[in-house]
N, C-alpha and C positions, 0 to 999 in steps of 0.2 A: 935415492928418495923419490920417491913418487908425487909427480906435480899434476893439479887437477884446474883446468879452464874455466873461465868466469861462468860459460855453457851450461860446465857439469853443475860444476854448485849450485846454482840456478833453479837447474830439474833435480838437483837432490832434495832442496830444500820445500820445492813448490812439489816433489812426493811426497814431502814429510807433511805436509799442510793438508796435502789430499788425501792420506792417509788417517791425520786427526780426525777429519771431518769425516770419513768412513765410520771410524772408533764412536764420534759420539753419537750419545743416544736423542732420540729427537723427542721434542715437546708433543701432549697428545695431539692439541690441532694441526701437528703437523705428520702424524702417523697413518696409516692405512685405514679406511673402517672410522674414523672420527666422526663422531653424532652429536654437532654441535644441541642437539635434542635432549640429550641426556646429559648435560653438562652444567656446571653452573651458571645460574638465574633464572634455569626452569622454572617456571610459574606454578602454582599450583591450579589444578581444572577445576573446572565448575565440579562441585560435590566431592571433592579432597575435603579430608580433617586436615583441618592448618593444626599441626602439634603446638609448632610455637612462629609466634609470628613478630618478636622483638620486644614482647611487655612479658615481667613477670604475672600480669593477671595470668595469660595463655600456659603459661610453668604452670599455677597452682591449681587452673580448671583442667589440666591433661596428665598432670604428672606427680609422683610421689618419688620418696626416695628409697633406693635398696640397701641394703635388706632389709631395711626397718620403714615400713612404711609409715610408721607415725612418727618421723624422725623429722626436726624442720630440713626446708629446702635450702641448704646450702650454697648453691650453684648462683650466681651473679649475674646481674644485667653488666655489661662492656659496651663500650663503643667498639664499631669495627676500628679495628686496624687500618685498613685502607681506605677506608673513605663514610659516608653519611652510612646511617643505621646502628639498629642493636643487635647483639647478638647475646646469646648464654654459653658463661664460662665454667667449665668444669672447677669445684672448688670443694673440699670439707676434708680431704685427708691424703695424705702422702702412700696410704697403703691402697692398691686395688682393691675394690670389690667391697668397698666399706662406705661409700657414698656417692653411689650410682644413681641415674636419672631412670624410671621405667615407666610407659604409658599406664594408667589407669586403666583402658580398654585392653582386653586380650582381643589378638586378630591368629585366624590361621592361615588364609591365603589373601593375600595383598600387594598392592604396586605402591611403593614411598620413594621420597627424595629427601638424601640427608646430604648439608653444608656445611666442612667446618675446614678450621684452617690450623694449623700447625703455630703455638709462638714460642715453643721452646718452655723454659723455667717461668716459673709465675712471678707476680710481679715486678721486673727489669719493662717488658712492653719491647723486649729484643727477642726475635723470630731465633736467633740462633739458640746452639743445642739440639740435646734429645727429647724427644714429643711420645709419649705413647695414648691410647685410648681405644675407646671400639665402637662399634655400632652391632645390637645381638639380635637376632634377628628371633622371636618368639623370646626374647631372654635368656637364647639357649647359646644357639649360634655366632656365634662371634666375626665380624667381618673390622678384620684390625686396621685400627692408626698408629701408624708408626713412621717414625721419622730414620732414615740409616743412621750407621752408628759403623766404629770400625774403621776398614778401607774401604767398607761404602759411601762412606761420606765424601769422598774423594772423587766420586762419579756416581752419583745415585741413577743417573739417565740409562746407565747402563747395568746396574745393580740386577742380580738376579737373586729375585725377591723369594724366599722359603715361605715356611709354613708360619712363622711368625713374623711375615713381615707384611708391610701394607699392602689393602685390599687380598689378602689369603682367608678366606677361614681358617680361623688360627689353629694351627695344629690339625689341620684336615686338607685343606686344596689351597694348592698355592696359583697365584693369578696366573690369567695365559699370556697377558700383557705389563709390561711397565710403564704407569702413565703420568710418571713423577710431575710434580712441579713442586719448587722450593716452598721451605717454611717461610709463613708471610706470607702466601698466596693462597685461594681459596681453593678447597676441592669439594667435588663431590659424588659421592654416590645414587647413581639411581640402582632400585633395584625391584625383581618382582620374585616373590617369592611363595611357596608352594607345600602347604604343611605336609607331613609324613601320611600316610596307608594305613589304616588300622580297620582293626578287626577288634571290635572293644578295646581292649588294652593291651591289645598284641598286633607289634607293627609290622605290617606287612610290605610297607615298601619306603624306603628312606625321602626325607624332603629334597624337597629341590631349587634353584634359584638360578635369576639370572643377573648380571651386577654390572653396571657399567661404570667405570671409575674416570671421570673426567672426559666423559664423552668415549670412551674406549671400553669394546665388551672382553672383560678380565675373565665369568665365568658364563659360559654357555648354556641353560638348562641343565647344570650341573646337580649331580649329588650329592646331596651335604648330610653327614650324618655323626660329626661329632661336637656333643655339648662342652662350652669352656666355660670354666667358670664357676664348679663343682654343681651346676646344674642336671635335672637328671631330667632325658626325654621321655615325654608322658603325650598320651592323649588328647589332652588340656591344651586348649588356645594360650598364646604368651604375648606379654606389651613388649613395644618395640624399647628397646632401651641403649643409652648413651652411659660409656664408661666412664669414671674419675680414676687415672693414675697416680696423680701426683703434679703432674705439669697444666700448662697453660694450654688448653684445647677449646675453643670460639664453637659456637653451632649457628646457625640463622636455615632461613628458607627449609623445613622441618615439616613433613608433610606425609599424607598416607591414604589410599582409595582401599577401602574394605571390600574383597572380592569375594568374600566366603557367601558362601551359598545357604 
């Protein structure tokens, strides 16, 4: 039988430690490239549209509901979760796509910053669970929220996020980064984005965008060219809009510079 010294086990053990800590994945402030600038409690600039600013007045003067715009506003004033302010809670139905948030204004090229935070199932006020939601950029494009699910849930820090999972345009470009942070913590998106090329109603060159998800740049001046949502790309300028899946999804600090020319 083979006998091992207090030595070995020692440096077996303090590999195995050195080895976890290889394995896990790190927080964004603490990755490559982190832009505390682009992360949450960005400010909005002098001459941003505040979307929403913690009152439902700012909900009723920027926003209606999809797809029926003469639908009442569903969605809630909340307390945050962590600490002083309000936020707006996604709320009116269990199915997608049935009682979505969309700006009044259409934009085609613009810089926004969107905050929202993950709490799992509605009403409990417990972060755990599964989270879905979106952020569409023209109404078209979909930049998802999404909580893992699976044996993701098991290491999301490390999770290698598809086409449907957070910060991807869903079902088109999946992020270049992973810049998790747990449900019950706030994220955000900054993003600037770049309507499609047209020639009347013939597109000559796909949109584009650049996203940075909790201070981390996920897409680069990327191509983006697929609508979710059974939406169809047109011409036509699109409001910025926020999903309702069914669960408990917070938004605060909602904001947008109109770059269109």
């Amino acid at each position: 039988m083979r006998t091992f010294t207090a030595g070995f086990i020692l440096s077996f053990f303090a590999f195995l430690a050195m080895a976890g800590f290889l394995h896990a994945g790190k927080k964004p402030e603490e990755q490559k490239g982190y832009d505390k600038s682009k992360d949450v409690g960005l400010k909005a600039p002098k001459g941003a549209e505040v979307l929403f600013d913690g009152t439902m007045e700012s909900v009723r003067k920027n926003w209606v509901m999809w797809p029926k715009k003469d639908m009442d506003v569903t969605w809630k004033i909340m307390d945050d979760p962590t600490g002083k302010g309000k936020t707006l809670m996604t709320a009116g139905g269990k199915r997608w796509g049935t009682h979505d948030l969309v700006t009044k204004k259409k934009y085609s090229d613009y810089q926004g910053h969107v905050e929202f935070i993950m709490m799992g199932a509605r009403g409990d006020e417990k972060p755990d669970g599964y989270t879905n939601s979106g952020v569409y950029m023209q109404n078209r494009y979909e930049i998802q929220i999404e909580s893992p699910k699976g044996k993701n849930v098991k290491d999301p820090y490390n999770w290698k996020i598809g086409p449907h999972g957070i910060a991807a345009f869903c079902m088109d470009r999946v992020p270049d980064r992973n810049a998790w942070r747990p449900n019950g913590q706030w994220h955000a998106f900054h993003f600037i984005f770049k309507d499609a090329k047209w020639d009347g109603d013939k597109k000559t060159a796909n949109a584009r965008a650049t996203v940075w998800w909790n201070g981390i740049k996920v897409h680069d001046d990327a191509e983006v060219k697929h609508a979710n949502g059974g939406i169809k790309v047109t011409s036509a300028p699109g409001g910025l809009k926020l999903q309702e899946h069914g669960q408990d999804v917070r938004y605060r600090n909602v904001w947008i510079i109109d770059q269109s020319k």
